[in-house]
C-alpha positions as CSV (number, residue, x, y, z in Angstrom):
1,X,0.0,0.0,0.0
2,X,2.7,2.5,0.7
3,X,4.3,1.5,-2.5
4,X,1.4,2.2,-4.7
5,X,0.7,5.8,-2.6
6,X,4.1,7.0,-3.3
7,X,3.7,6.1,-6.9
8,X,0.5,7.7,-7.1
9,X,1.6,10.9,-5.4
10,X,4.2,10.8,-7.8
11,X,2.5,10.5,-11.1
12,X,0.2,13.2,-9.7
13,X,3.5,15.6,-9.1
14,X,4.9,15.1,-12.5
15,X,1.1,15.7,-14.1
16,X,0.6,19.2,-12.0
17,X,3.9,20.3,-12.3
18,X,5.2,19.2,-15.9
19,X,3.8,20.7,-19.5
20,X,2.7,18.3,-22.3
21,X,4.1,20.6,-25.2
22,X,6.4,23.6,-25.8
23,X,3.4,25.8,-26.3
24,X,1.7,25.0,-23.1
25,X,5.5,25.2,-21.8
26,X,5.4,29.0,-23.2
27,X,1.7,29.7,-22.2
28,X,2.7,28.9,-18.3
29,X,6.1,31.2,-18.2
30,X,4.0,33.4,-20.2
31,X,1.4,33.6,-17.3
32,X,4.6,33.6,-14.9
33,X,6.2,36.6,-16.2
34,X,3.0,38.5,-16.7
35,X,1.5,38.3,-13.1
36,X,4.9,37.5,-11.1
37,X,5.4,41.7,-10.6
38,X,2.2,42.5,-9.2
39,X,3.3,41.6,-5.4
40,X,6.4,43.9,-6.2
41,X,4.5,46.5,-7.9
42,X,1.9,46.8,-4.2
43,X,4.5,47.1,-3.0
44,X,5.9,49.9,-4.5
45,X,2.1,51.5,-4.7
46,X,1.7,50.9,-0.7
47,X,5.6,52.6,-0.1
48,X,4.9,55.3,-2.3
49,X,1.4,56.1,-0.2
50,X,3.5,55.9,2.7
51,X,6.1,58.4,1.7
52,X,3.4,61.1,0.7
53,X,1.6,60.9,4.3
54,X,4.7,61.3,5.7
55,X,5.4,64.1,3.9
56,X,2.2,65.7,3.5
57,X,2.7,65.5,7.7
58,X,5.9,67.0,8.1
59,X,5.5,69.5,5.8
60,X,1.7,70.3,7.6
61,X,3.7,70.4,10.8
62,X,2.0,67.3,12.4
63,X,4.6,65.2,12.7
């Protein structure tokens, strides 16, 4: 039984993580490249909000 799990885990590994053909290949690094900035790009967005409070409260004399 723990044979035939490990197999089984391991054929469903190699099917979710592997591509059938070069243009499903391209499709997924595609999809990797076109959504992997957005966590960088909040991040920028949320610093930059930051930044302008902080100013906007210096130069208001709140801070």
């Amino acid at each position: 039984m723990t044979a035939t799990l490990l197999i089984r885990l391991r054929d469903w590994a190699v099917d979710t993580f592997t591509c059938e053909s070069e243009f499903e290949a391209a499709g997924a690094m595609a999809d990797a490249t076109r959504w992997g900035w957005l966590p960088a790009l909040s991040g920028v967005s949320a610093g930059a909000d930051h930044a302008r409070s902080e100013h906007v409260g210096k130069v208001s004399g709140r801070n």
